[in-house]
C-alpha positions as CSV (number, residue, x, y, z in Angstrom):
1,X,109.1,168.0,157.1
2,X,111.8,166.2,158.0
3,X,110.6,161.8,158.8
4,X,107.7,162.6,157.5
5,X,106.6,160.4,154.4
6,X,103.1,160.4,153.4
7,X,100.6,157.7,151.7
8,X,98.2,159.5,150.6
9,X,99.1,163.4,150.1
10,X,97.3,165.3,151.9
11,X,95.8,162.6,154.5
12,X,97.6,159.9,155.6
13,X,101.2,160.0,156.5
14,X,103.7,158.0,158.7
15,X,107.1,158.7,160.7
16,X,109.6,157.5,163.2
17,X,107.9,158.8,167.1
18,X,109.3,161.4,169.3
19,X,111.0,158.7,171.6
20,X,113.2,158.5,168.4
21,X,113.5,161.4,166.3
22,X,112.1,164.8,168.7
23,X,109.1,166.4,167.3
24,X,107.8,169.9,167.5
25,X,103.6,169.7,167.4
26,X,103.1,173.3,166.7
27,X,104.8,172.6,163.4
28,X,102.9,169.3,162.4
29,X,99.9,171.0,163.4
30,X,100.6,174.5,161.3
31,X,101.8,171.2,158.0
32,X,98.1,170.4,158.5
33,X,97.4,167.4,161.2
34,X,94.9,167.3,163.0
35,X,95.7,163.6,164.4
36,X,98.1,161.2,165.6
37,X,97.8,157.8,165.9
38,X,100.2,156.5,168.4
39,X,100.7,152.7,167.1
40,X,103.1,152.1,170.3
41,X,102.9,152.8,174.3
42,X,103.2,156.8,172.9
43,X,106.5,156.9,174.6
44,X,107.7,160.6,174.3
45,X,104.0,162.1,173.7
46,X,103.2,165.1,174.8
47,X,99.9,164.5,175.0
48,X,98.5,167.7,177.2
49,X,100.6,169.7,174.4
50,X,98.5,167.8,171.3
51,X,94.8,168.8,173.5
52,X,96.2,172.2,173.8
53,X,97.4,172.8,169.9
54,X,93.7,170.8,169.2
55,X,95.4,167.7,167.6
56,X,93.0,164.6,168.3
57,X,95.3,161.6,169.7
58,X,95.0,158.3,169.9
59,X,96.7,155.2,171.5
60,X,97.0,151.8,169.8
61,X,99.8,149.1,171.1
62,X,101.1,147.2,168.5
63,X,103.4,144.4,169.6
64,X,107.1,145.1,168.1
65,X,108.6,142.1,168.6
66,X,111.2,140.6,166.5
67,X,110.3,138.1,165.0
68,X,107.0,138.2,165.6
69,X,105.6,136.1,168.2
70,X,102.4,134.0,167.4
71,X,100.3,135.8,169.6
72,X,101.0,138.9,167.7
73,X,98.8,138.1,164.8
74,X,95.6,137.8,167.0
75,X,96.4,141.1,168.4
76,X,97.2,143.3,165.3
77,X,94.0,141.2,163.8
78,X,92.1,143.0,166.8
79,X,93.8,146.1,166.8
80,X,94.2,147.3,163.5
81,X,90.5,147.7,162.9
82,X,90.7,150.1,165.7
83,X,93.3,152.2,164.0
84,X,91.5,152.0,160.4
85,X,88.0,153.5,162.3
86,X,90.2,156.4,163.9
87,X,91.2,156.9,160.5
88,X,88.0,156.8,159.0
89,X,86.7,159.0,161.2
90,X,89.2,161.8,160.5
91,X,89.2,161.3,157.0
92,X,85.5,162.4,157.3
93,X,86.6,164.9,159.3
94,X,89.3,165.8,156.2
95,X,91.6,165.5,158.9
96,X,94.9,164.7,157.8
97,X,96.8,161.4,160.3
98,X,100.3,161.3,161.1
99,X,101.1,157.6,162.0
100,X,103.6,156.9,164.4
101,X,105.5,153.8,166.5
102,X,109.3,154.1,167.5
103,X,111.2,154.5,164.5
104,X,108.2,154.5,161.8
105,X,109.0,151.1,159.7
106,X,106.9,148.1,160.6
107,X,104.2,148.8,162.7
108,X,103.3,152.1,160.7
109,X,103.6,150.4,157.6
110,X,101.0,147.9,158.5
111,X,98.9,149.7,159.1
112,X,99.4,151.8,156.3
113,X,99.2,148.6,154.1
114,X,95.8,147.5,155.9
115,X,94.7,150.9,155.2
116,X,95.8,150.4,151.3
117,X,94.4,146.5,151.4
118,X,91.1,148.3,153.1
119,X,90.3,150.7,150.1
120,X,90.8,147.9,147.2
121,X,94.7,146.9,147.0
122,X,95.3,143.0,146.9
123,X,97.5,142.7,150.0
124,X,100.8,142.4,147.6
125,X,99.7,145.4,145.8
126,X,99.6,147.5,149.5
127,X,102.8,146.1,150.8
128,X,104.3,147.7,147.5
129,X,102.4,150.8,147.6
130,X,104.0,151.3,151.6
131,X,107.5,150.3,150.7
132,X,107.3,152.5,147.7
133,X,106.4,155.5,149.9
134,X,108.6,154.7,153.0
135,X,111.7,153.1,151.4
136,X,112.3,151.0,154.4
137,X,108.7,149.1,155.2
138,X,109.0,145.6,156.8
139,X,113.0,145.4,157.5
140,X,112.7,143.6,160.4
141,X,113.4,139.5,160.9
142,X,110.2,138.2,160.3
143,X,107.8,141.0,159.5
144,X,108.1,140.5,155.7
145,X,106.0,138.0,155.8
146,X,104.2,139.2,159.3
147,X,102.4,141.6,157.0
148,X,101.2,139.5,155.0
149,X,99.8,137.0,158.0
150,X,98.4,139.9,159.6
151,X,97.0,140.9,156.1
152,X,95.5,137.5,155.0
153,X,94.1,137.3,158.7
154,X,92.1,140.5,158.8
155,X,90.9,139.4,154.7
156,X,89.3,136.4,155.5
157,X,87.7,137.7,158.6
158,X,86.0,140.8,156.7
159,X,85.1,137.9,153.9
């Protein structure tokens, strides 16, 4: 399907939101989602169409600043565990999760790399793993290294 890179095949995948690049639900939902996770405002979500087709929706606001702001850290510290529960829970679900901000690069890919860091990867190894699947993770000025804050952050807290 056309933005649509995945992770993990099968159960975790990521792309640009429909306040970018237009959607049609009834055709992620007949690829196999069962959940979104909306890591902006959900700008563009047709959320009364996703409870209709039966797709499970959630809201997360990442900050997208660029650069980053300070303050960002300590909410994507509180916020991402959020997003990796919802995951969780649909993985034991054998949902498969589309992941979603504006246009799918840094905010997705964090996550995605928490996700990675969260089942073993050393945070370098998870930043890879995303930029290998998305070709374009972490582009903007100062989230290269944002990541890895964010990253190192939410390790030593779960130490």
């Amino acid at each position: 399907m056309k933005h649509i890179f995945w992770l993990v095949d099968g159960q975790i995948a990521g792309r640009s939101g429909p306040n970018k690049d237009a959607w049609n639900l009834a055709e992620l939902k007949q690829a196999g989602f069962g959940a979104i996770a909306s890591l902006n405002n959900a700008e563009g979500c047709d959320t009364a169409a996703m409870t209709q087709l039966g797709i499970k929706h959630k809201v997360f606001n990442l900050p997208d600043n660029i650069p980053p702001k300070p303050q960002d850290l300590t909410v994507c510290a509180e916020v991402l565990p959020q997003v990796l529960a919802f995951i969780r829970e649909c993985e034991s679900a054998n949902v498969p999760v589309l992941l979603h901000c504006r246009s799918g690069i840094n905010r997705t890919e964090m996550v995605m790399a928490y996700y990675m860091m969260e089942n073993g990867a050393a945070p370098v190894h998870a930043v890879s793993q995303v930029r290998n699947a998305s070709g374009l993770a972490f582009d903007a000025d100062g989230w290269d290294q944002f990541v890895y804050d964010v990253l190192y952050e939410l390790q030593s807290a779960s130490n």
